[in-house]
Steps between C-alpha positions, in 0.01 A plus 500: 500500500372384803739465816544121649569669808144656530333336801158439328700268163727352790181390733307367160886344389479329839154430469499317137828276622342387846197441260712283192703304812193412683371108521171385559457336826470096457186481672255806565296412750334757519362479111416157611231620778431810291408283142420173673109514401563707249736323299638182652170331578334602176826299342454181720138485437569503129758232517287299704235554226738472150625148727175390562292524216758345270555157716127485462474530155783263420346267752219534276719414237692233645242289629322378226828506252704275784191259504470486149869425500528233759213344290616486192886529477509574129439871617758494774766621322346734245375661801839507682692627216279796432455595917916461501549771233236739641735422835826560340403819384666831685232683685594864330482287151155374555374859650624650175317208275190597730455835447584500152197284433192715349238511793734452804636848648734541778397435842365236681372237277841407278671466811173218623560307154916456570443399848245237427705433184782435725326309769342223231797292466547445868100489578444193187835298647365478863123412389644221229767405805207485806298270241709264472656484817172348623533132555333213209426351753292783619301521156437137500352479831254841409406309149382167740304697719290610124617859513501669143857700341333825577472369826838391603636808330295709759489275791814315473746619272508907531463458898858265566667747207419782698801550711712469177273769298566731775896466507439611113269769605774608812756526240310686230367731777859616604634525083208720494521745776885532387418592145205711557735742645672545155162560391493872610699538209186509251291663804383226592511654883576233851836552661701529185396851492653589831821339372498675130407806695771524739752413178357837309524697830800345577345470876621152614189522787241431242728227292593270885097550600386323152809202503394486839171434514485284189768269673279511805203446286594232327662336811160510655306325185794232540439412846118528489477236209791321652261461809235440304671189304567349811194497589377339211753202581357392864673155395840650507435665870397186651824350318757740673287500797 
């Protein structure tokens, strides 16, 4: 039987305890400057391109269906109550239906169709809303001067809704950049993966750099559209000026 006080088990004793009591530092920085191209930018590029690509495509989406809707408002709420329970469904729910149907495989693309899923209740509100915020008065005045319905829509109608469509596409933008991180859950990559990462490792470094720079992230988007909705109301600057 070996002897406890032998100075080799006592230095690997010592050793192993030091080891089991040790805590990872809060915030490496030096994994930070070692990983940042490596790992960190890699992640932000792929939120930034998981973000992007799905406010397009439910733009895509939303456009014609909020039109359609402000048109004819039989559709409204058909269109309404089926966006609302796509909304009200749990992100790791609606990963899970994703993968499990045939054709659609972990990764990127189920993680596209719940983010634009999410984003089409929002996106159809704030078209139908910017529609028919613009005044009759407005549309009567385009019909006198002989311009057609395709017309106004393009010229009148979609130009004063504007600033409205983009407080729908500011909102959607942030609801997307927040749930894309959960989205590293199916591999579907962005910052999530630094933050689902850091959990397995249990290395808090990589789990603060991914909540951190999806808060900073989606801060950014806010104020950029936020600027860019005021400057789609010059009528409101002149009023406070």
């Amino acid at each position: 039987m070996a002897d406890a006080s032998d100075p080799a088990i006592s230095a690997g004793l010592a050793f192993l305890q030091d080891f089991s009591l040790e805590e990872p530092k809060l915030i490496d920085w030096e994994w930070i400057r070692e990983n940042f191209f490596e790992d960190i930018v890699p992640a932000i590029q792929g939120h930034i391109f998981l973000s992007s690509v799905s406010i397009l495509i439910a733009l895509a989406i939303s456009l014609p269906v909020g039109i359609l809707a402000a048109r004819y408002r039989k559709i409204y709420p058909p269109v309404t109550f089926v966006t609302g329970i796509l909304y009200s469904i749990p992100s790791l729910a609606l990963f899970s239906i994703l993968i499990s149907v045939p054709g659609i495989v972990i990764g990127p693309t189920p993680v596209i169709i719940a983010l634009v899923a999410y984003s089409l209740l929002i996106l159809i509100r704030n078209v139908v809303a910017g529609i028919d915020s613009v005044p009759a008065e407005t549309i009567d005045a385009a019909r006198g001067m002989g311009l057609t319905n395709r017309q106004i829509l393009f010229g009148v109608e979609l130009p004063l809704a504007l600033p409205v469509i983009v407080a729908g596409i500011r909102i959607a933008t942030v609801t997307i950049i927040g749930i894309a991180t959960i989205g590293a859950y199916i591999s579907g990559g962005g910052l999530g993966k630094l933050i689902f990462d850091g959990i397995n490792r249990n290395f808090p470094t990589m789990i603060i750099a991914g909540a951190v720079l999806a808060t900073l992230l989606a801060i950014f988007a806010d104020l950029l559209l936020l600027g860019l909705e005021r400057y789609l109301r010059p009528w409101a600057r002149r009023r406070r000026a």
